[in-house]
C-alpha positions in Angstrom: -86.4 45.9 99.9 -82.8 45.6 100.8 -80.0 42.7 100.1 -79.2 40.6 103.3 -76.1 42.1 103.0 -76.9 46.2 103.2 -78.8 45.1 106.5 -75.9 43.1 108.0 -73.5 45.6 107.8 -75.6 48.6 108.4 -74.3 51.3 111.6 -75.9 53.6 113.4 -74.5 56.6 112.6 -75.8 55.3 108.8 -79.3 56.3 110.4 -81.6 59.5 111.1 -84.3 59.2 112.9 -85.9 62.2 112.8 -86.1 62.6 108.6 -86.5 58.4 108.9 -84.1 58.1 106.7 -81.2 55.4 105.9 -78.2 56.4 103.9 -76.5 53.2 103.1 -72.2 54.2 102.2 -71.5 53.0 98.9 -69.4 50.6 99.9 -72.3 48.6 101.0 -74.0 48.9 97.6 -73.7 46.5 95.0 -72.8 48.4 92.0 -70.8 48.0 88.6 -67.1 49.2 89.3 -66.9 53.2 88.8 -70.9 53.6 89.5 -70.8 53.2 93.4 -73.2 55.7 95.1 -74.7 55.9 98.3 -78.3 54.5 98.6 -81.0 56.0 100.3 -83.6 54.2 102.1 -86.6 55.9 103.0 -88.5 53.9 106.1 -91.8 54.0 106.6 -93.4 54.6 110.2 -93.2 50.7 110.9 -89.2 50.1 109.8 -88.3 53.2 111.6 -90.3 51.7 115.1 -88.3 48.2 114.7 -85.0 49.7 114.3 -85.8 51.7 117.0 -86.1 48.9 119.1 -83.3 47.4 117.6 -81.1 49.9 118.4 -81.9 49.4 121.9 -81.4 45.8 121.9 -77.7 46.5 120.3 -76.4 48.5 123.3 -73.5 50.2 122.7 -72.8 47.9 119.5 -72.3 50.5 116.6 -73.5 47.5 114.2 -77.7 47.7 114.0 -77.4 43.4 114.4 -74.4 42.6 116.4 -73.1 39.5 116.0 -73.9 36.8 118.4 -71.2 37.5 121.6 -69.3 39.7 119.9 -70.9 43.2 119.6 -68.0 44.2 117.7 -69.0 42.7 115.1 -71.7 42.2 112.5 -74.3 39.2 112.5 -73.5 35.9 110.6 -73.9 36.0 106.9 -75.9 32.8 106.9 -77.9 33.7 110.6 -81.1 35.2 108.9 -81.2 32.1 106.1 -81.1 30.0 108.9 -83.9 31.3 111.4 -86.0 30.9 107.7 -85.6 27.2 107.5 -87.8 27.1 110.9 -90.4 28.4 109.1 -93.3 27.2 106.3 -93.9 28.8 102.8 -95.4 27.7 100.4 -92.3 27.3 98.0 -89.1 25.9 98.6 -86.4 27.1 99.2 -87.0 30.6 100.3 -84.4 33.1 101.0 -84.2 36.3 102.4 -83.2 37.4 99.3 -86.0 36.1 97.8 -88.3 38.7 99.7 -86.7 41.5 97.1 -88.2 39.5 94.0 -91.4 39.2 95.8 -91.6 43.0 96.9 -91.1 43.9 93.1 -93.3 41.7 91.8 -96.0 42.6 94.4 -95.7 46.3 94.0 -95.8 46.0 90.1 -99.0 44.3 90.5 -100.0 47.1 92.2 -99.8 49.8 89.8 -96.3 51.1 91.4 -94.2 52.5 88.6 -91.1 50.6 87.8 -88.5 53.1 87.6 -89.5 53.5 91.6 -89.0 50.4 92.3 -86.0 49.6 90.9 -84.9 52.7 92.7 -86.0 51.2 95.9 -84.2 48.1 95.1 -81.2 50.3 94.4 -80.8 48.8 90.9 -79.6 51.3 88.1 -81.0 51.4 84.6 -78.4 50.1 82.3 -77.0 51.9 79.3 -77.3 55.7 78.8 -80.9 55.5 80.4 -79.1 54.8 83.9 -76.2 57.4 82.7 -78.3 59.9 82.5 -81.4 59.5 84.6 -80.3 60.5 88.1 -84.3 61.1 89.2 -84.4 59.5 93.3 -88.1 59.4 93.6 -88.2 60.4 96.9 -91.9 61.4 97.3 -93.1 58.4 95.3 -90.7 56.1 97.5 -91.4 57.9 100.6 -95.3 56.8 99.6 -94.8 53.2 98.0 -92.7 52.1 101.3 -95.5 53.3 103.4 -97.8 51.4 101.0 -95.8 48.3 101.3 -95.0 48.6 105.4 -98.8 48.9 105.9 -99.6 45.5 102.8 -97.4 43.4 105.0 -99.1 44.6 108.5 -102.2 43.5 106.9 -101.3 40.5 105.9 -100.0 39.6 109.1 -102.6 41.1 110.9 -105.2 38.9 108.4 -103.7 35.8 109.9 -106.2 33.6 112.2 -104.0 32.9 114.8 -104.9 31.9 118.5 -102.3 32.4 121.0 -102.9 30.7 124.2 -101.7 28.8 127.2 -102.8 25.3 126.6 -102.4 22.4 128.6 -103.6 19.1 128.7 -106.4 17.8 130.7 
């Protein structure tokens, strides 16, 4: 449920594996000026897997997705949007930032509360509800992320796809 951008810049040492848990800095967080804070990303048994394997496909890079040559730095802003246009959905365009909108909507539907999943989204309430409501939701994140990791297996798992090595005859 994060922006493009949270994942693009994200570190390592941002990471703990054993607690599975993601503490994005705040300067990585889009917030109103004054209201920066740290996010914290809870990842389910799946996203903590991938970026395990990630991290050994970055080498020694301190960046989770180095750029392209130079490990130094991050990958391309526009890399992630582009591996998309390979691919078909049923609406056009489709982002990567349009996976946030269809995370909410699809966990709404769901019966997930709304105040955690804004949370996840790492939006803030406006007003003097966002002032004073400092709740993080962990145990109901910790579950809905879970929920959500193992919705997506299954609709990729659903799929009726036949991989083989076909030639012609």
């Amino acid at each position: 449920l994060l922006r493009k951008s949270m994942l693009l810049l994200a570190t390592w040492d941002e990471f703990d594996f054993e607690t599975r848990e993601w503490t994005i800095p705040k300067e990585h967080v889009k917030a109103k000026k004054g209201e920066e804070h740290e996010h914290l990303v809870y990842m389910s048994t799946q996203v903590a897997a991938m970026f395990r394997e990630l991290k050994a496909l970055a080498g020694r890079s301190r960046f989770v997705l180095p750029g392209r040559g130079k490990a130094d730095q991050p990958f391309a802003k526009n890399a992630l949007n582009k591996a998309l246009e390979g691919l078909t959905f049923n609406m056009e365009p489709f982002t990567i930032h349009d996976q946030r909108r269809t995370a909410s909507t699809r966990l709404r539907e769901n019966g997930w509360d709304a105040d955690v999943v804004e949370k996840a989204l790492s939006h803030e309430k406006p007003g003097t509800a966002g002032v004073y409501n400092r709740a993080e939701y962990a145990k109901e994140r910790k579950k809905m992320l879970q929920w959500w990791a193992n919705y997506v297996d299954s609709i990729i798992t659903e799929s009726k796809v036949i991989v083989g090595n076909f030639s012609r005859r």
